[in-house]
Every structure is written in C-alpha cells, then in structure tokens.
C-alpha positions as CSV (number, residue, x, y, z in Angstrom):
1,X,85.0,76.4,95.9
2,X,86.1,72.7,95.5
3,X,90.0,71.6,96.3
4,X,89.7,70.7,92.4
5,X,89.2,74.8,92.1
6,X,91.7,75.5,94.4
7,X,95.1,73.7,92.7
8,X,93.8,74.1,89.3
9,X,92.9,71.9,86.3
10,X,95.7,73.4,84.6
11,X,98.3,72.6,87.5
12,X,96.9,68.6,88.0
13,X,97.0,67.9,84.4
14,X,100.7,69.3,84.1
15,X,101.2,66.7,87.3
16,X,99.0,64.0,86.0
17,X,100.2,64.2,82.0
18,X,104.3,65.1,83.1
19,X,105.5,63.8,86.8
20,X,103.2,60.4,86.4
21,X,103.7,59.5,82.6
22,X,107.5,60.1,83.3
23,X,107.0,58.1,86.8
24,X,105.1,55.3,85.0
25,X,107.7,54.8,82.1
26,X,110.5,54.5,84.9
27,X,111.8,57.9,84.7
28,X,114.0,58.1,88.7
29,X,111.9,60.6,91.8
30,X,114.9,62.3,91.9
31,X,115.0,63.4,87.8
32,X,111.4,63.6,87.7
33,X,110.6,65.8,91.0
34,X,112.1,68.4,93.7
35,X,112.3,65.7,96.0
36,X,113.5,68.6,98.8
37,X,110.1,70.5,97.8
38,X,106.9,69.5,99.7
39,X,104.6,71.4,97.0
40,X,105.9,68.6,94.3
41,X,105.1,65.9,96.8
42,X,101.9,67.1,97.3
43,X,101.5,67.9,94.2
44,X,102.4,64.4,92.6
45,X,99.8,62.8,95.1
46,X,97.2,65.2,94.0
47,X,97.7,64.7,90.5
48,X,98.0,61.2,90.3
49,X,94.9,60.2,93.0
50,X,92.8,63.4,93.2
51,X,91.6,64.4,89.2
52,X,90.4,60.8,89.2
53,X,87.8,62.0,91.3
54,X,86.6,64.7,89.4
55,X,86.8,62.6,85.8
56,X,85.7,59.2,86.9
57,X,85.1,58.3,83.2
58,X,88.4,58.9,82.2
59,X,91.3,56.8,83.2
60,X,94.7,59.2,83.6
61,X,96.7,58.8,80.4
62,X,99.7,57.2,82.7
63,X,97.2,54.6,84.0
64,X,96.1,53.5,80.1
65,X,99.4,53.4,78.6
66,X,101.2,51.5,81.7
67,X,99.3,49.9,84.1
68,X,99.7,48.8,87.5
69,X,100.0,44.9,87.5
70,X,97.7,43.3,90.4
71,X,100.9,42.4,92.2
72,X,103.0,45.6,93.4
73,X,106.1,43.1,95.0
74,X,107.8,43.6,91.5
75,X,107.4,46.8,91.0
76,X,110.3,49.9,91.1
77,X,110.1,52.2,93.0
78,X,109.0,55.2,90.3
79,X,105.8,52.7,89.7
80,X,105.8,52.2,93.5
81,X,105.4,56.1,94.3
82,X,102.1,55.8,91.7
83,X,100.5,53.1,93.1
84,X,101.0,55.3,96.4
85,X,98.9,57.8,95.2
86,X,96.4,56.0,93.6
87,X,92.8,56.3,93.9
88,X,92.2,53.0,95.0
89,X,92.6,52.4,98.8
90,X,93.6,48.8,98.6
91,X,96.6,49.4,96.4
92,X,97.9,52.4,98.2
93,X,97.1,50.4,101.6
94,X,99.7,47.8,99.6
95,X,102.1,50.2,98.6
96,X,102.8,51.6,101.9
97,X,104.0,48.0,102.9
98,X,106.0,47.6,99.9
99,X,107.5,50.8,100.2
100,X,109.5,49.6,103.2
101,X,112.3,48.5,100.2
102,X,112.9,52.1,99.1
103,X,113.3,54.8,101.8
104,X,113.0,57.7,99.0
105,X,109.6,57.0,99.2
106,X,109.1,58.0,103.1
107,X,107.7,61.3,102.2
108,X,104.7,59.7,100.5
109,X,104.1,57.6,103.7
110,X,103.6,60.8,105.5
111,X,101.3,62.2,103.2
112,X,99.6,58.6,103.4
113,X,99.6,59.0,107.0
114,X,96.6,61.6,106.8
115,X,94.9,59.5,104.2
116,X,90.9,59.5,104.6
117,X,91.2,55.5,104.4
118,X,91.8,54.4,108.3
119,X,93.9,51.0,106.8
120,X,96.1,53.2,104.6
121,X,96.4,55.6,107.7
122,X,97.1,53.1,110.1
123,X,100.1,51.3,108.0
124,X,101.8,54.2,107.2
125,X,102.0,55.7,110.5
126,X,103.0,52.4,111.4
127,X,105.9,52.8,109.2
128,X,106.8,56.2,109.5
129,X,106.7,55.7,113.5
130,X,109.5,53.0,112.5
131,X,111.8,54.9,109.9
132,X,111.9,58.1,110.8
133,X,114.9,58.9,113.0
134,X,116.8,62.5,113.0
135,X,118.7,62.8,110.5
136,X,115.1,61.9,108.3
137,X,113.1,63.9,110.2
138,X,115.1,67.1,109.6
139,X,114.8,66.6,106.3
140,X,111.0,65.6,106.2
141,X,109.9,68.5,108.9
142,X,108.7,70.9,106.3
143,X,106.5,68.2,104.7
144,X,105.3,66.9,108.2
145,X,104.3,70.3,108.9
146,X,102.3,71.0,106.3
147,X,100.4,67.8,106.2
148,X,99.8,68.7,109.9
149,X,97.4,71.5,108.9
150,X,94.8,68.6,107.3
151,X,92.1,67.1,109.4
152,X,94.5,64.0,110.0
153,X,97.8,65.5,110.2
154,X,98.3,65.8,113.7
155,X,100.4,62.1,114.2
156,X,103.0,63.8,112.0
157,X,103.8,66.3,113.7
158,X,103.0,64.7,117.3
159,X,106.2,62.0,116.0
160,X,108.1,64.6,114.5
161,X,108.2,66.2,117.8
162,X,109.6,63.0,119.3
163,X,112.1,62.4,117.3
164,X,113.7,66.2,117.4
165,X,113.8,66.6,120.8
166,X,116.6,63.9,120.4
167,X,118.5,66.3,118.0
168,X,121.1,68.2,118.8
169,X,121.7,71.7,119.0
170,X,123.9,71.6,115.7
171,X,121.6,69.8,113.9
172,X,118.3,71.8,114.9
173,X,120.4,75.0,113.6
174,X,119.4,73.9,109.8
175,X,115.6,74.4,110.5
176,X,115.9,77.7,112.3
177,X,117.3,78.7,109.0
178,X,114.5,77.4,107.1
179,X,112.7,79.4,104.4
180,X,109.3,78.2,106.0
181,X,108.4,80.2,108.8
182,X,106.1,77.2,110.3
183,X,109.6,74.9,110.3
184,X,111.3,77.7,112.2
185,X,108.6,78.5,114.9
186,X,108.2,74.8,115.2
187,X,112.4,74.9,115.4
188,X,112.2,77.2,118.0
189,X,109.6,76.3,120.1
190,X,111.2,72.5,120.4
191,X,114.8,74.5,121.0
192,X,113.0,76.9,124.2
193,X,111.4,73.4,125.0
194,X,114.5,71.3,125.4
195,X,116.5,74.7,126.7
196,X,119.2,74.0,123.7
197,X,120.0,77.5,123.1
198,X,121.4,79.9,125.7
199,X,119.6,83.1,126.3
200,X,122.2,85.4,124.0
201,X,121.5,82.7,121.2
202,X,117.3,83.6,121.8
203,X,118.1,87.0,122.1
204,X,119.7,87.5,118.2
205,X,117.6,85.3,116.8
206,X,114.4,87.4,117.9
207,X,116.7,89.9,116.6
208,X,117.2,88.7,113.3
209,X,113.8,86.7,112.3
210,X,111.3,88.3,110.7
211,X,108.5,86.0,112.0
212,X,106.3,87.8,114.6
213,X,105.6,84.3,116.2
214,X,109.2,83.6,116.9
215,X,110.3,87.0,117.7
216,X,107.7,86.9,120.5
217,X,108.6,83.5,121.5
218,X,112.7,83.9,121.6
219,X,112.2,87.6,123.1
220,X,110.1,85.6,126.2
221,X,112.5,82.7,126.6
222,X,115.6,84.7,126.3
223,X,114.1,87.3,129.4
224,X,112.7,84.4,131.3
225,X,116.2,83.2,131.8
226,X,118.2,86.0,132.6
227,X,119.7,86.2,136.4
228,X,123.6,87.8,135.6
229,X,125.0,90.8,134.6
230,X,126.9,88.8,132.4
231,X,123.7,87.4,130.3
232,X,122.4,90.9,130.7
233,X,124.9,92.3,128.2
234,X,124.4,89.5,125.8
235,X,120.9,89.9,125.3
236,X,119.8,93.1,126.0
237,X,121.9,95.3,122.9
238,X,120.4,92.7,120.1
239,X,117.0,93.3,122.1
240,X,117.4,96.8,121.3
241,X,118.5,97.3,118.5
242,X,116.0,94.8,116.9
243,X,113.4,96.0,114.2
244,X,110.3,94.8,115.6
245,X,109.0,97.5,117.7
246,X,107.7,94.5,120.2
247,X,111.4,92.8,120.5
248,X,112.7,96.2,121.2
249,X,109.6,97.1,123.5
250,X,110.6,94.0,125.7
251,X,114.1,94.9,125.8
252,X,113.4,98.3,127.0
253,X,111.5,97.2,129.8
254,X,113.8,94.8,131.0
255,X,116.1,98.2,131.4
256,X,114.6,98.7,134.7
257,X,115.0,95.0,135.7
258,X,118.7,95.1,135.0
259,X,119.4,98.3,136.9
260,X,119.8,100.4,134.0
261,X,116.4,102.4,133.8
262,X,119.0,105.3,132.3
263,X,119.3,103.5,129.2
264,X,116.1,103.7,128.1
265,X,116.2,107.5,127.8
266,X,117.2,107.7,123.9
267,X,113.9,105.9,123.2
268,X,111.8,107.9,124.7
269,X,112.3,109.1,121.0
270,X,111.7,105.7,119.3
271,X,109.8,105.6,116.2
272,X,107.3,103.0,117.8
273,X,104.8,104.4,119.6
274,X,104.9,101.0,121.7
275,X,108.3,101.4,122.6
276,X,107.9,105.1,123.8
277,X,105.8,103.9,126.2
278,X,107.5,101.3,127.4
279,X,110.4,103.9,128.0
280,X,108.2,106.4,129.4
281,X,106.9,103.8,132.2
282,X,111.1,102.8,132.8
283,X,112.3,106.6,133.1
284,X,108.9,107.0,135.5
285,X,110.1,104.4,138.0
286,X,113.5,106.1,138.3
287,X,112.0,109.3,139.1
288,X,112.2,110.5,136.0
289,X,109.7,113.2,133.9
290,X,109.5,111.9,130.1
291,X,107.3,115.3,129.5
292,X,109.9,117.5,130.5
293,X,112.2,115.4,128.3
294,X,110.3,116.1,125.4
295,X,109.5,119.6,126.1
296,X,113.2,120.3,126.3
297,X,113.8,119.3,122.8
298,X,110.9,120.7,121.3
299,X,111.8,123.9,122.3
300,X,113.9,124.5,119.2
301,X,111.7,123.7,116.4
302,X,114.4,124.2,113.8
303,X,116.2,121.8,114.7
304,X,117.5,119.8,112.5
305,X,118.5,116.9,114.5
306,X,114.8,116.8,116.0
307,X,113.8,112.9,116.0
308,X,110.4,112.6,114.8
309,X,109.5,110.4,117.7
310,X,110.0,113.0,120.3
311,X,107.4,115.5,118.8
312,X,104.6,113.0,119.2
313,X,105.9,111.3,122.3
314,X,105.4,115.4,123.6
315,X,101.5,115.0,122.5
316,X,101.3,111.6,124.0
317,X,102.6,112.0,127.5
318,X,101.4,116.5,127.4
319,X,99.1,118.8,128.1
320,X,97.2,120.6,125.5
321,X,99.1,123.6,126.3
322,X,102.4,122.3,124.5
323,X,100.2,122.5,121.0
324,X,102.2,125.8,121.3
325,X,105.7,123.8,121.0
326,X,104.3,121.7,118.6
327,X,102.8,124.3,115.7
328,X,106.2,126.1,114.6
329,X,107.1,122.2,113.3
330,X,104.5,122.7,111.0
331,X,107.4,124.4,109.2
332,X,110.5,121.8,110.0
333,X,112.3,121.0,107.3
334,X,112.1,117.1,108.1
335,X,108.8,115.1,107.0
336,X,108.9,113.2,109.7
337,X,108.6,116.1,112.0
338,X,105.9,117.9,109.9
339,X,103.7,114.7,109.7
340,X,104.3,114.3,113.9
341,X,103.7,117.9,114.9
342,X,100.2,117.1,113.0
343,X,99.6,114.2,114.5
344,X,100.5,115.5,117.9
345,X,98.3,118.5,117.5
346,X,95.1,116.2,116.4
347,X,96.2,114.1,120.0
348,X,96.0,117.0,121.8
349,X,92.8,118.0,120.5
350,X,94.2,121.2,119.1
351,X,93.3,121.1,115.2
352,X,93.5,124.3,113.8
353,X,91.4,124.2,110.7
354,X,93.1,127.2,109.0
355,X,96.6,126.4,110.0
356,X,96.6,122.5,108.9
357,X,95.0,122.7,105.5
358,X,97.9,124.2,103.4
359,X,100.0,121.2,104.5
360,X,97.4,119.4,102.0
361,X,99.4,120.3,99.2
362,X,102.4,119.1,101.5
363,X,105.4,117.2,98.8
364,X,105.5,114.5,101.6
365,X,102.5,112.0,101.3
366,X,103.2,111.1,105.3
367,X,102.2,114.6,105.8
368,X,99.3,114.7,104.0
369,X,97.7,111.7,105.3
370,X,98.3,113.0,108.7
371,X,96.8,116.3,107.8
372,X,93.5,114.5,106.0
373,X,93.5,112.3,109.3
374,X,93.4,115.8,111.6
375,X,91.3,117.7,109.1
376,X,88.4,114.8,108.5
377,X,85.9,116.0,111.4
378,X,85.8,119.2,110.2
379,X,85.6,118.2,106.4
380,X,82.5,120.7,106.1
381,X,84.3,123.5,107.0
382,X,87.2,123.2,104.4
383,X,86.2,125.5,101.0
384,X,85.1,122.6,98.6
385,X,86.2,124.7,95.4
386,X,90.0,124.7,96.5
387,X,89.8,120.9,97.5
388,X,88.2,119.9,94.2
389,X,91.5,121.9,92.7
390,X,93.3,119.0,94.0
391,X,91.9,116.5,92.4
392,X,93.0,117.4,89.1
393,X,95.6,115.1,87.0
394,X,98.3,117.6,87.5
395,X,98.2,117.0,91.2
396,X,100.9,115.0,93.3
397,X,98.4,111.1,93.7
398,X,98.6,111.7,97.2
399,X,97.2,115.1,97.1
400,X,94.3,114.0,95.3
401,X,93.8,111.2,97.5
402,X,94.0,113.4,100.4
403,X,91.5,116.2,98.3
404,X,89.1,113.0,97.6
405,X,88.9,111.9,101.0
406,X,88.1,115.0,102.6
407,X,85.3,115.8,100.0
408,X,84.0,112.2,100.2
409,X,83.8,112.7,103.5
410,X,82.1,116.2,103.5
411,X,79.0,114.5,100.7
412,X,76.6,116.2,99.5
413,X,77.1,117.5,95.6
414,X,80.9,118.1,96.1
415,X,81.5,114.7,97.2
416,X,79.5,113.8,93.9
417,X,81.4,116.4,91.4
418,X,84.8,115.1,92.8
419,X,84.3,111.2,92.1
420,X,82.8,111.5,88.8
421,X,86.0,113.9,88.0
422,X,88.3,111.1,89.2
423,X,86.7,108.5,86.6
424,X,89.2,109.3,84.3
425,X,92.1,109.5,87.0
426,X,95.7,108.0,85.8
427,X,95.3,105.6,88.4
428,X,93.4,102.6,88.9
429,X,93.0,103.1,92.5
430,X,91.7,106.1,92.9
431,X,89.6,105.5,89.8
432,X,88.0,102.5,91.8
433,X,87.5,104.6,94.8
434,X,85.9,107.3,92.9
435,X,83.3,104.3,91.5
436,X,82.6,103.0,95.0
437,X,81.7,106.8,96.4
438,X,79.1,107.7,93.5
439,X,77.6,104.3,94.2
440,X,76.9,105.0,97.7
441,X,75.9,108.3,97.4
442,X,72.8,110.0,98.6
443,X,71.5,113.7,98.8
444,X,71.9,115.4,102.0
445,X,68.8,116.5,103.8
446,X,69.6,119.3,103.8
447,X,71.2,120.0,100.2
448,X,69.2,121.6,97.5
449,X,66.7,119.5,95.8
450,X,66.0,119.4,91.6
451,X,69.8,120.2,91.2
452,X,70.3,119.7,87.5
453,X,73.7,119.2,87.9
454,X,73.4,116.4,90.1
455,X,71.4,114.0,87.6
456,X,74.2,114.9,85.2
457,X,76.9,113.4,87.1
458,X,74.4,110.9,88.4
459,X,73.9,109.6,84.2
460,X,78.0,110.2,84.2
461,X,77.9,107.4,86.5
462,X,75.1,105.2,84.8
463,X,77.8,102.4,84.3
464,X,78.0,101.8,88.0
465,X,74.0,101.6,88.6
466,X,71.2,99.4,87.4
467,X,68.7,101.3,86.1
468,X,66.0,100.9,89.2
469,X,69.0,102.5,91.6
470,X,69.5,105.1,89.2
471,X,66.1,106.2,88.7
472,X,66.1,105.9,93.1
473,X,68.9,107.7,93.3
474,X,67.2,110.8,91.6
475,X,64.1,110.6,92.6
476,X,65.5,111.4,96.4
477,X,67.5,114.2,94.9
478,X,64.2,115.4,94.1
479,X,64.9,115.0,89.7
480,X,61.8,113.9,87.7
481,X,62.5,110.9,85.9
C-alpha cells in the first residue's frame, strides 16, 4: 500500500482543489485551515507537494491558474505557505528562509524540518531552533510530536524537549489536558523529569487519565517519592480508588509500605484479579490468611451482598475442597456471582459436567461464557441434540454463541449441522463464524463414513468452497463424487 493509498485520492484532491486554490488566490491560513489542527497542516503539505508525485503530467489546478513567480521575496504569506509545500526542493529550500517574515507559518517549518531534502532540512531546523520559545512550543507540541514518528522527526521533538523543560508548572498544565494522548505522556514524562508536580498532583492524575502509559508513569513517580505520612494520605486514596486495576494494584501494595497492611483487606474482594493478589501478598505479610477470609464469606451463598470478587479470589488462593462453598452460587441471584462460582469451580479443577450445563441457557451472557469456558474440554460429552436447540433464532445471541461454540468444538457432523443452521442467523457475526467452521471442517476418524447427510450440508455450503475443496472435502467423508 502506497502513502498515496493511505490518505486517499479523494482527501488530497479536496486539499489540493480547496485549501491551495483558496491559498493561491490570497484567501488568510487562518480562514482557509484549523491552524490549531496538525491533520490540516499535514494535510495541506500533502496535498499541495505529494499528488504531484503520483500525476507528474498534470500540474495542480492552483499551480496553472496562479503561479509561483521565480522570486518568492514578494510573496504573502498564503502564497508563501504553497511555495513551502511544493514539490520542488529549491523553492521550498527558499521559502523556509522567507518565512522568517511571518511567524504563522512556523508550523510548516516543522513539517519542513523532516523534509527528505538535507538543504530544506537543514534551514528549517535552523529556524525552528531560533523561533521556537515556550509559549510557541506549547502550542506547536502536538504537531512536533507527530512529525517525530517519521524517519526524520526526531530534531523536533529532541528541541521541543529543550525548550519545555523551561516551562513552568502552570503552563505545562495545558498539555496534560491535551486530547492527544502522545502530548500528555510527553507532558508528563518532561513534568516527572524536571520534578514540577508534587507526588499528590502524580497521584490524581494516574487517577484520572485514561492513558495506560501515563497511568503507569505518574503511579511510579508519585510512589518513588513518598517518605511522610503526610504525602501518604494524599496519594494513596486517589491510588485506590482509581479505575485501572494496575494504578489500584500499586496503591495496594504500597499499603504495607505505609504501615497500613489492614487496609488492603476490602480488596481482597476487588474485581481485578491483579489487585486480589496484590492484597492477598499485603494481608500475608501481616500474618494474615486471605483463604479464610474468603471462606468466611462464602459460607452464606445467598447472600445478597456477596461481592463477585471474593467467590473467585476463594478458587484462586483454595483448595479444591471449597468447590463445595462454591456450587450453591450456582443459584445466587447476582450474575456476577453465578459467572464467578463457575469460574472458580473450572480453577479448582472441579467441573461438573451435569451441574454446569443448564447455566447455558443462563439470561446473563457473563454466565454463559463462563460456563462454555468450563464446559469446552468436555464438549463431547454434552448431548449434541439439546445444544443444537440452542442455536435456533428464538434463542438469547449469546446462547447460541455459547451452543455454537461448544458444538464447533465437539466436530464431527454436529459441528457441521450447527454452522450450516446458523447461515441464515439474524446476525452477521455469528453468520460469519458459522462460514469459517464449515470451511475448516473435516470428518472425524472416527465418524461414520458415506453419511448422506453430510454432503448435503457440505453442497449447503458450496458458496464458501471452490469446487476442487469441495469435491476433497467429500471424498474424505467417504461420498462418491
């Protein structure tokens, strides 16, 4: 795939026949593009340089109509921002030192700063290394940034960084608010660098952001600094109660590095399995036994108060004699429960065929998928008549996905009878599915051979074979062709 493939004809000639024929007749940057967007900066370059490239007998319609004159000195700086772009090395490698009279055009300097041509390059991080100062540079990082991902874009960033590490706290906060998650970790990272923000300040914002990369990075910085009991109860409640199960997992453990290994009690319970273990190893180190905590509240399987996170933190840190505290929640009124006791009893090795496989027609889908998960070794053993039921139309979708993946995974002429059923399924998904199971079907050795039946649903299917794999496909079901 070319880049031409990649932005679209459709999007360069919108550039090329809009931005540049309204640039070219004098129309202002600022009426003519989001000059606070990157995309229409890069998108102006592209559209004005790049489809030259790929029609080299045509001139751009902006280029016939209104020329660039062989001197750029006159020129405003609409036509200036063209002649930037242009195809031609020399007159962009001119451009750039015109451009010093109109600073609106710095964020086509930093695009030209990655140019392929080393003169071009050269001048305009000559330039940019000159102009940019903070105030510019806050407004340019999202730009810089994502010019830094080309093969030349590294000076960019390398002076962006420079330049930021002079900013203030106040005037970094605008970028840790930025909508591009690349701005903030870059935010961050020169914030942990420079230590402008205090460890409570770390401490919400891996709280708050829902980047991974800078949850991770203000979680470590705000620990690394701790050393009071004071900081200790800034940071640790927004560690806590945070929404990533990795923020909260940190905060957990640094419970027991605080002196307050109790705390960390309530999650033995968390809905993160992560985070149940990082309790587990806390309540250990006080002398605690996180198996007895969980037995004691699985012993009312009614409950229903009964976190979800406790029934499978029972299978997790147990013994495969508490399946028997886990089967009555087969019944619990909660999902969540339900869909835990099953996962807990497929930990502890304790699947009951007979027991699980009513929960199939479960109204929860999280129960069901648990179920298929527990009951998929012993797919063969399940009565294939009752799961092809569930495959029907009338059925819940994640009862017959559940059905379907148990008889896919059982083969053999059931797996067969239940995909070509689905073909006509309500939805697309589990139409698709259906498709991709009849095309990798094959006979079991040791299913009956000349099966009429089978090279019925096999011609069903015909759409979804050439005629060579069809003909295969039968022959090793033992069909004449």
């Amino acid at each position: 795939m070319t880049w031409y493939d990649c932005w679209g004809a459709g999007m360069l000639e919108d550039i090329e026949d809009g931005a540049a024929t309204r640039l070219a007749g004098g129309a202002p940057l600022q009426s003519t593009l989001d000059v606070a967007d990157p995309a229409d900066w890069l998108a102006l370059d592209a559209g004005v340089r790049e489809v030259a490239w790929y029609r080299p007998q045509f001139l751009p319609e902006w280029e016939q109509s209104t020329p660039l004159p062989a001197e750029l000195t006159q020129l405003g700086e609409s036509r200036l921002a063209l002649a930037l772009c242009h195809r031609n090395g020399r007159i962009r490698q001119e451009a750039v030192r015109q451009s010093v009279r109109y600073p609106g055009l710095l964020p086509l300097i930093v695009i030209r700063c990655a140019d392929w041509a080393g003169p071009v390059r050269e001048h305009a991080r000559q330039l940019l290394r000159e102009a940019l100062h903070v105030d510019s540079a806050l407004d340019l990082a999202p730009l810089i940034l994502r010019v830094g991902r080309r093969d030349r874009g590294a000076f960019g960033v390398d002076v962006l960084g420079q330049i930021l590490r002079q900013a203030s706290h106040e005037q970094l906060a605008a970028l840790f608010a930025d909508p591009d998650r690349t701005v903030r970790r870059f935010a961050y990272r020169l914030a942990v660098e420079s230590g402008l923000l205090r460890s409570a300040e770390l401490a919400r914002a891996a709280a708050q952001d829902e980047d991974t990369v800078v949850q991770d990075l203000c979680t470590t910085a705000a620990l690394a600094v701790l050393g009071d009991e004071e900081a200790y109860e800034d940071v640790l409640p927004p560690l806590l109660s945070a929404r990533n199960p990795r923020t909260r997992s940190a905060g957990v453990t640094a419970l027991r590095r605080a002196g307050r290994s109790e705390q960390a009690e309530p999650f033995l319970s968390d809905r993160s399995a992560l985070v149940r273990a990082c309790a587990r190893y806390v309540v250990r180190q006080q002398g605690g036994d996180p198996a007895a905590w969980y037995r004691e509240r699985c012993t009312a399987p009614g409950d229903p108060e009964l976190p979800p996170g406790a029934v499978i933190g029972l299978a997790e840190c147990g013994n495969r004699a508490d399946a028997g505290l886990l089967r009555p929640m087969l019944a619990h009124p909660a999902a969540g429960v339900r869909a835990r006791a099953v996962a807990g009893l497929r930990v502890l090795d304790c699947v009951d065929v007979k027991r699980l496989w009513p929960l199939l027609d479960d109204p929860a889908a999280g129960v069901v998928r648990e179920t298929v998960a527990a009951l998929l070794p012993s797919a063969k053993e399940l009565p294939a008549g009752w799961l092809l039921e569930r495959t029907s139309p009338e059925q819940p979708r994640h009862v017959r996905v559940g059905a379907f993946r148990l008889l896919d995974a059982r083969g053999g002429i059931a797996a067969l009878r239940a995909a070509v059923g689905l073909f006509e399924d309500p939805d697309m998904k589990l139409r698709t599915w259906a498709g991709q199971s009849v095309q990798r079907w094959h006979p079991l050795p040791d299913g009956r051979r000349g099966d009429a039946e089978v090279g019925e649903l096999l011609d069903r299917g015909r759409h979804l074979f050439s005629d060579y794999v069809l003909r295969r496909r039968k022959w090793e079901a033992g069909l004449d062709n």
